[in-house]
N, C-alpha and C positions, 0 to 999 in steps of 0.2 A: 584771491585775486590773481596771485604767481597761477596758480591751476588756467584759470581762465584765457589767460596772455597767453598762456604757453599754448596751448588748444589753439587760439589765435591765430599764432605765430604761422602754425600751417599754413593759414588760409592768405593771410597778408603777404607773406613772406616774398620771395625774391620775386615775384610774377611768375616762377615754377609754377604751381598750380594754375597758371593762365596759359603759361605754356603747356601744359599737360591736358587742360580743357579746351585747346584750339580745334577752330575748324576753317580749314585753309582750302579753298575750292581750287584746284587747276594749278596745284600745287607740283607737277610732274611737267607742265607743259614746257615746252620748247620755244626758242628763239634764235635768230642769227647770231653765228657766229659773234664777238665783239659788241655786241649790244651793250649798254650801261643804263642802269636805272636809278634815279636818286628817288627814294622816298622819305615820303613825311604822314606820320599814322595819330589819330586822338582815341581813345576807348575809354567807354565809361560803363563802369558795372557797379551794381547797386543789388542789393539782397540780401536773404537771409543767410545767417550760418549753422550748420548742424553741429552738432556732437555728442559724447556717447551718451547715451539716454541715462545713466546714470549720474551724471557730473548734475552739479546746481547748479545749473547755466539757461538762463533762460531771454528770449526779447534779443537774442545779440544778435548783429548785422553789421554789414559794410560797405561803406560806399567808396569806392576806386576810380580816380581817373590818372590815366596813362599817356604820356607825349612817347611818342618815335620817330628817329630818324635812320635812316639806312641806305644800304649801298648795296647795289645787283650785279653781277657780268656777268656774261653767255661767255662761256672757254670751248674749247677743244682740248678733248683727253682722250688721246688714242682713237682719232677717227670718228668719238661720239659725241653727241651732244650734250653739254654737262652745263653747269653753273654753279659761283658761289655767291651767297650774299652774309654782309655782315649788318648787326639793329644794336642799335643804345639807344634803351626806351627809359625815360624817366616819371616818376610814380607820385602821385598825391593820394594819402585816402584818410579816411575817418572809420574807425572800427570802435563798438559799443553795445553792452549788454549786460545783464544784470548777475554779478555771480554771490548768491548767499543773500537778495535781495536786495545787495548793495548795488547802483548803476555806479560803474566804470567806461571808461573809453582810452581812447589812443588815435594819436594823429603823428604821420610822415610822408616827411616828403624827401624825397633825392634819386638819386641816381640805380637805379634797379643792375640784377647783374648783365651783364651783354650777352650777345650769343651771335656765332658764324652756324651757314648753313652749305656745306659743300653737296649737289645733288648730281646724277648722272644718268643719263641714258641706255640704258643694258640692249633696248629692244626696241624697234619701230624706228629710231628719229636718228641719223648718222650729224655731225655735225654740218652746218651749212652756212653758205652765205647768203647774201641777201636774196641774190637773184635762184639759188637753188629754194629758196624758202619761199618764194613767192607763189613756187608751183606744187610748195612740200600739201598734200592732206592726210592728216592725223587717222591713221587707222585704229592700231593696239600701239599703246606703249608700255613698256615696265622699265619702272628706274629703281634708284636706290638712293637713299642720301642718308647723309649726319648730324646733328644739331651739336654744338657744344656750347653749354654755358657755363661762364667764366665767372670764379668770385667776385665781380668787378663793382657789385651792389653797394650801398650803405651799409652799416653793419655794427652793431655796438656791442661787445657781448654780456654788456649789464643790461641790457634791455631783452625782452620776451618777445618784444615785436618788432621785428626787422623787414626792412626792403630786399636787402640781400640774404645771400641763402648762408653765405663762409664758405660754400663747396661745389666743385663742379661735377656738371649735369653731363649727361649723353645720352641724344637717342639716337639709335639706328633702327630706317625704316625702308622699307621694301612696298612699290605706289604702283598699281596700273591706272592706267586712262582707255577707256576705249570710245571710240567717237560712230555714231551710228550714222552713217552720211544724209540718210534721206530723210531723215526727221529732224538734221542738227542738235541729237541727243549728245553729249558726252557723258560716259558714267565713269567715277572717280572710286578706288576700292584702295585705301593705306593701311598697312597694318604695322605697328611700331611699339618702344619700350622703352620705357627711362631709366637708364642707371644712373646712380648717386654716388657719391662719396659722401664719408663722413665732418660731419662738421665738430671737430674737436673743439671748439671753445664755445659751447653753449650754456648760457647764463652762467659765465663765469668759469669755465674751464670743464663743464660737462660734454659728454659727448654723444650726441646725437646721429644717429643713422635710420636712415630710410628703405622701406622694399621698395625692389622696382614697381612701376604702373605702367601696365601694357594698354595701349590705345590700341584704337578701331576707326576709321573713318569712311561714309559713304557719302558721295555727293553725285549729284543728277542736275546737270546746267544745260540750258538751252541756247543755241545760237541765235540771237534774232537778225542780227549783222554781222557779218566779221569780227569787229574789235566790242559789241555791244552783247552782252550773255547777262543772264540771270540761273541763280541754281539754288538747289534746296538740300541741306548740307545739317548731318546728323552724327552721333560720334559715340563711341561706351570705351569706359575708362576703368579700372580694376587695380588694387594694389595697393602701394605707400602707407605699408604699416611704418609706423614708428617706434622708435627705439630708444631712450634717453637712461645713461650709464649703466645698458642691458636690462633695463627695464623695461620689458616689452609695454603698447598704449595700443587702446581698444578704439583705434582712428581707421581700419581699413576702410578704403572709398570703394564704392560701387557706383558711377553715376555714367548719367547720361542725359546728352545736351542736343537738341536741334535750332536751326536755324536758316536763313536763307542770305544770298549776296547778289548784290547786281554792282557789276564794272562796266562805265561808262563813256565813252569816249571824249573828249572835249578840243583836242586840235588833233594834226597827226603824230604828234610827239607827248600830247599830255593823256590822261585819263587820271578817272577818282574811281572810287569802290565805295560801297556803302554794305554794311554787315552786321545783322542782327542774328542774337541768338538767346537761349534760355533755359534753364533746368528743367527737364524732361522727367528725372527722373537722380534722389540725391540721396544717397545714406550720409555718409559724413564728408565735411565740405562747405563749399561757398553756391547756394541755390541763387544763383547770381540772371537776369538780364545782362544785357551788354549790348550796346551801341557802340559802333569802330567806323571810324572815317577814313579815307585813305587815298593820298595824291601821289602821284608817278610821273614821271619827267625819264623821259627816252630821248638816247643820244646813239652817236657811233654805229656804225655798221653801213655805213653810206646811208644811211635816215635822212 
């Protein structure tokens, strides 16, 4: 059963693995200067789980749902157009499957780890104000941004299945956007990598370390309005062998997820999103659906 948790534990664990399976459309794009965004996000995924084809693990699955809330600015740094946002997303879910023919499960709930996203404009988009932005159109952009997440999760280390990870995360990623004018195509191309640090108290003062996993992301959105787009958004993911007190684990992922997003406008200061995705293609992992809801409240910037 410890076999099985711990195999688990990957898939459950901090929403690293959600964060490593994201697909974030228009994820480079630009805003005035001083803009502020409040969000509030729900996601529910539900699926199967893999693992190594030799373990006696069979029938196991998981069902995830996720609350967030967050916080956006548009800055100015050094002339360009940049942004930071920080998320405390918190976590319910149900994990179950049979190991050695015995059915086991496991249920939690709480606080997942957090994470800031500092991103930046290298190329295309200078910083602006309102009235520069109203005439800005999106040609080529290349940005860059950071993810860090923080051990801020739940965390027990006599338990195998955790919300939080105990270690923090970092990816650095490098985004173009290119906007095709006459068709209101934009096409979205990110390439990025997850570092890990080590989680020294695992089950009980073991030490567990991760490879990196390099992502890949392409998305293809359409403008139908201004503020109203829909896109078709697809993603491969590679890496995060594990490692528990140098004993290397036969968990390398290789997967890959498509899915689609439409953002909607609802006053001039609101919009929602709606974002469906699903396993394409899963060696070891969470062959997961996912349904995400998403509200935005826009302030400042003379708005």
């Amino acid at each position: 059963m410890i076999c099985f948790l711990a195999r688990s534990a990957v898939i459950f664990g901090p929403c690293a693995a959600a964060l490593a399976q994201q697909l974030d459309a228009r994820a480079y794009s630009v805003s005035p200067t001083g803009v502020n965004i409040a969000l509030l996000g729900y996601g529910r995924s539900t699926g199967d789980l893999s693992f190594d084809p030799s373990l006696p693990i069979d029938q196991s699955s998981a069902q995830i749902n996720t609350l967030g809330a967050g916080y956006f600015r548009s800055i100015n740094v050094f002339g360009r157009s940049a942004n930071v946002a920080v998320a405390i997303p918190y976590a319910v879910g149900n994990l179950q499957g049979n190991y050695l023919g015995e059915f086991i499960q496991a249920y939690r709930s709480g606080l997942t780890d957090a994470y800031t996203r500092f991103a930046i404009n290298l190329y295309g988009a200078k910083a602006m104000n309102l009235e520069e932005f109203a005439s800005y159109r999106q040609r080529t952009n290349i940005g860059v941004s950071l993810i860090v997440s923080a051990p801020t999760g739940q965390y027990d280390p006599a338990k195998a299945v955790n919300i939080g990870a105990n270690r923090w995360a970092f990816k650095p990623e490098v985004g173009v956007s290119h906007a095709f004018r006459k068709t209101r195509l934009v096409l979205d191309a990110y390439q990025g990598i997850w570092l890990y640090t080590a989680n020294h108290n695992f089950l009980g003062g073991g030490t567990r370390t991760q490879q990196p996993i390099v992502i890949t992301q392409f998305h293809l959105s359409y403008d139908v309005t201004p503020r109203l787009w829909v896109a078709l958004d697809a993603n491969y993911f590679r890496g995060g062998r594990t490692t528990v007190d140098g004993v290397s684990r036969n968990d390398l992922q290789s997967n890959s997820r498509i899915g689609a997003t439409i953002s909607v406008p609802v006053t001039r200061r609101q919009s929602i999103k709606f974002a469906y995705a699903f396993g394409a293609y899963t060696t070891i992992g969470g062959d997961f659906k996912t349904f995400s809801f998403g509200y935005q409240y826009l302030w400042g910037a003379g708005l």
